[in-house]
C-alpha positions in Angstrom: -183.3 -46.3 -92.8 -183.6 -43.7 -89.9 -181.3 -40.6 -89.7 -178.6 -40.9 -87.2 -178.7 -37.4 -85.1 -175.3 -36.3 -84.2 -175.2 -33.9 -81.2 -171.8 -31.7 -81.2 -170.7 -29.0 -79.2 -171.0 -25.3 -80.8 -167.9 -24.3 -79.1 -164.5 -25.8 -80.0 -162.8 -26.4 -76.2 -159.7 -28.1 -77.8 -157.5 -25.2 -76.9 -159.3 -25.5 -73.2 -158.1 -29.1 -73.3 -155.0 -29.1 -74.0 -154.4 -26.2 -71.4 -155.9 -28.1 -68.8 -154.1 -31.2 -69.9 -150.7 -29.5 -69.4 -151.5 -28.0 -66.5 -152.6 -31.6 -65.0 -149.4 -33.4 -65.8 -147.2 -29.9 -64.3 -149.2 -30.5 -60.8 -148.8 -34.2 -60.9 -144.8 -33.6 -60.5 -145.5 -32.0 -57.4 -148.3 -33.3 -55.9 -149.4 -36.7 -55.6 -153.3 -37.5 -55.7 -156.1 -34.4 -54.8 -157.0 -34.4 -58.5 -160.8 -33.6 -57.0 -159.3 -30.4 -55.7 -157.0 -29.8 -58.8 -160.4 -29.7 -60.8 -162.1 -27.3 -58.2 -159.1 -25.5 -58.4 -159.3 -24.9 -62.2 -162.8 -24.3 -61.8 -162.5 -22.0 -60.1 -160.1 -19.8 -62.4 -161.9 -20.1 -64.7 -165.6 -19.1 -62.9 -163.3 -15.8 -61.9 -164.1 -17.0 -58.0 -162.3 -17.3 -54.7 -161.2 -20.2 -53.0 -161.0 -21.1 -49.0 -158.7 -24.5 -48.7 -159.7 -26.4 -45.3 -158.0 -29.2 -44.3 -155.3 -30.4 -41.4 -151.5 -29.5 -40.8 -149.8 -31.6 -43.9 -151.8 -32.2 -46.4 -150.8 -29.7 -49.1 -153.6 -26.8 -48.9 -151.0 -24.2 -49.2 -148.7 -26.3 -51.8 -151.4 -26.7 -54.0 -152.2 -23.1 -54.2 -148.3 -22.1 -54.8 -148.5 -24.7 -57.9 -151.5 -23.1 -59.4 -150.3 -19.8 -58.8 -146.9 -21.3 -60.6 -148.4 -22.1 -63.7 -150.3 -19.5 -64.2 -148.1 -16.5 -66.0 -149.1 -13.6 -63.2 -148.0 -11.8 -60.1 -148.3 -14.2 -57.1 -147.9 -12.8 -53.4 -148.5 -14.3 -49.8 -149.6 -13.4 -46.6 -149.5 -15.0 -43.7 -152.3 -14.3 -41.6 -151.6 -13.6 -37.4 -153.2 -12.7 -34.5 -151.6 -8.8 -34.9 -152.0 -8.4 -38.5 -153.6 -4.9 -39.2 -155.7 -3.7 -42.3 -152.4 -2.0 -43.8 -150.1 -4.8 -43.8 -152.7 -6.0 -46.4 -153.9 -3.2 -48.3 -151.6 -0.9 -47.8 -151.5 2.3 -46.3 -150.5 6.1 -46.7 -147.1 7.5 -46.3 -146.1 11.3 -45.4 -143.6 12.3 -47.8 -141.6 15.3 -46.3 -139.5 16.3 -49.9 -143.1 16.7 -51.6 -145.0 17.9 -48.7 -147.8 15.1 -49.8 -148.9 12.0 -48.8 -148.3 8.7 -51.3 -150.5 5.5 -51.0 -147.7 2.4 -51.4 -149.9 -0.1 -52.1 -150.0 -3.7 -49.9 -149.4 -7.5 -50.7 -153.0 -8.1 -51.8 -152.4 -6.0 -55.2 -151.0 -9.2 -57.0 -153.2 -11.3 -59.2 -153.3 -14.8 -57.0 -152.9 -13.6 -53.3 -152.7 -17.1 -51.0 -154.3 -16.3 -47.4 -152.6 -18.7 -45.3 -154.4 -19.3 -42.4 -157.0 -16.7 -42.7 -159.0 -17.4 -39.9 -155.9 -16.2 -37.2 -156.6 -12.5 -38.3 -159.7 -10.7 -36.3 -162.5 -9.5 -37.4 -161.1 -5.9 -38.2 -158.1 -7.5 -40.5 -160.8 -9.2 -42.0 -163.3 -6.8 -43.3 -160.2 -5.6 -44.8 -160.7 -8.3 -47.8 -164.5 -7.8 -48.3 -164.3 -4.9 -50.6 -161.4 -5.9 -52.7 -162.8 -9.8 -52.9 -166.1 -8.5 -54.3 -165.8 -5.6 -55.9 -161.8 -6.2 -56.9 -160.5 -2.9 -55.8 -159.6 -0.7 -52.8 -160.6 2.6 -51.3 -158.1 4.5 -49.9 -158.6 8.2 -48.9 -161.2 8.5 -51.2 -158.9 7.2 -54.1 -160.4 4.0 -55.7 -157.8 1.5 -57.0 -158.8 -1.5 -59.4 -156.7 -5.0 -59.2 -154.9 -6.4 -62.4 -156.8 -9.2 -64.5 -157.3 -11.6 -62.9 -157.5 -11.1 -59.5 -158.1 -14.6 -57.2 -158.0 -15.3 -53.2 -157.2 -18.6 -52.6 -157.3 -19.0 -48.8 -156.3 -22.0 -46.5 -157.8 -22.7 -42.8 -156.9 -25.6 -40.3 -160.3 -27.1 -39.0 -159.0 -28.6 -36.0 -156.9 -26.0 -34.1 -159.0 -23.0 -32.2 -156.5 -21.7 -29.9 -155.5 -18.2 -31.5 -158.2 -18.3 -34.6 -161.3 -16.6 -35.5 -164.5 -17.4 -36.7 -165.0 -16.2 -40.7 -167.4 -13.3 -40.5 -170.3 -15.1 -42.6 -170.1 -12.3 -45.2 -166.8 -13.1 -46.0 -167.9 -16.9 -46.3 -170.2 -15.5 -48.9 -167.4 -14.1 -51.4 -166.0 -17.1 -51.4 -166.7 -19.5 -54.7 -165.8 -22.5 -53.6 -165.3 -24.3 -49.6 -162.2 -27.3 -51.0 -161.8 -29.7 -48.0 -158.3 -31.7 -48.4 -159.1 -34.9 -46.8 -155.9 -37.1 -46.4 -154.4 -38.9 -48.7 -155.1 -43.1 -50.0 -152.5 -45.0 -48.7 -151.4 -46.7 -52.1 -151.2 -42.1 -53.0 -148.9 -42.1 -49.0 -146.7 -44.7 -50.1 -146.4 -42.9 -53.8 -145.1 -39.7 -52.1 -142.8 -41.6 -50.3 -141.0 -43.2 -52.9 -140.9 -40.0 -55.2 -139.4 -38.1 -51.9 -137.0 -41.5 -51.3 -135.7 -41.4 -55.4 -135.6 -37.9 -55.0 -137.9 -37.6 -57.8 -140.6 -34.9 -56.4 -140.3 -31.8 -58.0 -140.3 -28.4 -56.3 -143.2 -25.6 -56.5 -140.8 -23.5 -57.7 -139.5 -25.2 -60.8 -142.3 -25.7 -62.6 -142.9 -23.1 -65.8 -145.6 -20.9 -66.3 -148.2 -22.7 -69.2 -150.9 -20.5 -69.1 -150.8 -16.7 -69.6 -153.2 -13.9 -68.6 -154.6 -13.2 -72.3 -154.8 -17.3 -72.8 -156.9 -17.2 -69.5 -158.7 -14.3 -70.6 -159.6 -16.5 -74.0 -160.7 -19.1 -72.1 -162.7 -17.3 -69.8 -164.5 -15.9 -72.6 -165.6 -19.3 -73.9 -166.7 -20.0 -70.5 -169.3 -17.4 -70.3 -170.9 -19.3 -73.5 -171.6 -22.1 -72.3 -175.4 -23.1 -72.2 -177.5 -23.2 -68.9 -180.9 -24.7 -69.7 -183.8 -23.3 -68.3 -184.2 -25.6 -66.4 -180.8 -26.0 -65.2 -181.4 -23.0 -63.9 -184.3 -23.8 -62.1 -182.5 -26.7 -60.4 -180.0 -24.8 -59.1 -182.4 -21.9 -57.4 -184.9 -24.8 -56.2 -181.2 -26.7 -54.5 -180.5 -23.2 -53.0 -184.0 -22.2 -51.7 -184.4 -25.3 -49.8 -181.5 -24.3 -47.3 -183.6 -21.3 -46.8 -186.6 -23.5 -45.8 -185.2 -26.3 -44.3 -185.6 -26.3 -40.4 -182.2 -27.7 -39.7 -180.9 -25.3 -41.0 -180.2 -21.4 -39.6 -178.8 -19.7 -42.3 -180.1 -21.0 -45.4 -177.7 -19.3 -48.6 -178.3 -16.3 -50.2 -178.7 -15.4 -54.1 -174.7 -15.1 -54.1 -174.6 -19.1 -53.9 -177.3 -19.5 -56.8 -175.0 -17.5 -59.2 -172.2 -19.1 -57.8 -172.8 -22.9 -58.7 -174.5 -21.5 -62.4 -170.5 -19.9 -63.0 -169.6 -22.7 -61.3 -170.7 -25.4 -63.3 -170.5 -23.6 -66.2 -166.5 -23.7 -66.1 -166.8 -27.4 -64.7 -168.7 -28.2 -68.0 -166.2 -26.8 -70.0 -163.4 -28.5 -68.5 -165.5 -31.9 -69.3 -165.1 -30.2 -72.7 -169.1 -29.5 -72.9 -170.3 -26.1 -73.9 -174.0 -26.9 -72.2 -174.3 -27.5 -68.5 -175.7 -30.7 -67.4 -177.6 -31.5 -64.0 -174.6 -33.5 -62.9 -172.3 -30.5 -63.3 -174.8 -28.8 -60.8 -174.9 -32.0 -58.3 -171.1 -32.1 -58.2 -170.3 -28.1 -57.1 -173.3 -28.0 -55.1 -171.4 -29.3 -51.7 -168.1 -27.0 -52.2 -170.9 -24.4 -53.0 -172.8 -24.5 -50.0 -171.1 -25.8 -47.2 -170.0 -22.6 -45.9 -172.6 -20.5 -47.0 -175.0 -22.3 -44.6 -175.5 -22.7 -40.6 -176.9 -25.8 -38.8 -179.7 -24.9 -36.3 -178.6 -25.2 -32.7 -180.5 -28.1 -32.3 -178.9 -30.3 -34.9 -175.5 -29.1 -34.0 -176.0 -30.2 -30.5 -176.9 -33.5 -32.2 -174.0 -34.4 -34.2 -175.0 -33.8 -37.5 -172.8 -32.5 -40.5 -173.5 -29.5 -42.8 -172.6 -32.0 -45.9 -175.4 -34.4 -44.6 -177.9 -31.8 -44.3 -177.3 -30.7 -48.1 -177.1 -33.7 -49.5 -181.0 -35.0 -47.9 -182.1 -31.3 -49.1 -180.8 -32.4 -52.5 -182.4 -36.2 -52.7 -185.8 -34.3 -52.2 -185.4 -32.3 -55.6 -186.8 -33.7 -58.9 -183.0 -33.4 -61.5 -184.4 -32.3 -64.9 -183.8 -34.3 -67.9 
């Protein structure tokens, strides 16, 4: 009689689990549906990356991010990018203090640990170079004074895809800090006429009553486990060979740099996780590699003038690469 081999995971994710559980059913009180940007979302905290939100007017890019800032037991601030918004107003800046003779830095709204961006392609370019340093390297210079941002520190950031008038193009190395590109199509219409009943029964819950379930030090726990999961050899190979063909690929004129390759390993290694796996698996890398990418590349001219998507692009790129098994 052969030996049945058992596989099992070396890492017990049943604290993970139950987290994410919670924290499931506490956004499904608020909003109805988007449970592929929930999970990008929580991928996301837990891959330690930022997030840029693109969708229309209306369809809850800047609710969801309240609600995951809600359950989450940390400081949460907001700013609302314009036009006239100066480095200061996010930073902070230096004030003259005539009793002490001395100058005090009183430090801006990004010092929180989940700062939502709304709309953060109406601030120019000067506003924001502002956020490079402190999205990278989580902390600020000012005057020569270096000041580091709480654990954990996460820009989630929305943008409206159809409106131009009074907005500004990303600087592409800004694009690059981001983790993850979550576009919030609209909703199903059996999820429209869901909302509508909750709002008619009065049986939608506010942002602002759900409780905190998930602490810094929790996070910090789970984090931890994170980090341990498994990435194959040749997981990794799949994901550098999915990265380099942007950079090779003649439709293409800005392939992705080395940022994106460690971005979709962190990536998927949180995704896997939340499957409650501790090794990646090339499906894990297959999902994330579109929320990855998509703004981390530039069509060529040519195909732009032809009509054809960024998403299309990756995804032939991706159908030409052998998936390891």
């Amino acid at each position: 009689m052969e030996e049945q081999v058992h596989f099992e995971n070396r890492l017990d994710f049943s604290k993970l689990s139950e987290e994410i559980a919670t924290i499931r059913e506490e956004m499904a009180r608020v909003i109805v549906g988007q449970r592929e940007t929930a999970d990008l979302l929580l991928t996301a905290l837990l891959a330690d990356g930022h997030v840029l939100i693109e969708g229309v007017p209306g369809v809850a890019k800047t609710l969801m991010a309240k609600v995951m800032a809600r359950l989450l037991d940390a400081r949460f601030s907001r700013i609302q990018f314009t036009p006239d918004l100066m480095p200061s107003d996010i930073i902070g800046t230096s004030v003259y203090l005539p009793a002490t003779g001395r100058f005090e830095y009183r430090k801006g709204p990004v010092f929180a640990n989940i700062v939502l961006v709304d709309e953060i392609n109406r601030a120019p370019a000067k506003t924001q170079a502002a956020l490079f340093e402190v999205m990278e390297e989580r902390q600020i210079t000012n005057d020569g004074v270096e000041y580091r941002m709480d654990y954990p520190f996460l820009v989630v950031a929305t943008q409206n895809p159809v409106e131009h008038e009074g907005t500004y193009r990303l600087p592409e190395a800004q694009l690059d800090r981001f983790l993850f590109k979550i576009n919030v199509s609209y909703p199903t219409v059996e999820e429209e006429v869901q909302v509508l009943e909750l709002h008619d029964r009065g049986e939608i819950a506010s942002w602002e009553k759900l409780t905190s379930v998930l602490t810094v030090p929790v996070l910090m726990e789970l984090r931890e486990q994170v980090s341990k999961v498994v990435v194959d050899e040749k997981i990794k190979r799949f994901i550098v060979d999915i990265v380099d063909s942007t950079r090779k690929s003649g439709w293409l004129y800005l392939g992705a740099s080395p940022r994106a390759s460690i971005a979709l390993m962190n990536g998927a290694k949180a995704y896997a996780a939340l499957q409650g796996r501790d090794f990646v698996v090339p499906e894990d890398v297959i999902y994330l590699a579109l929320p990855v990418l998509r703004h981390r590349v530039q069509l060529s001219s040519e195909k732009e003038l032809e009509g054809v998507g960024v998403e299309h692009v990756i995804r032939q790129l991706m159908s030409k690469i052998e998936i390891p098994r």
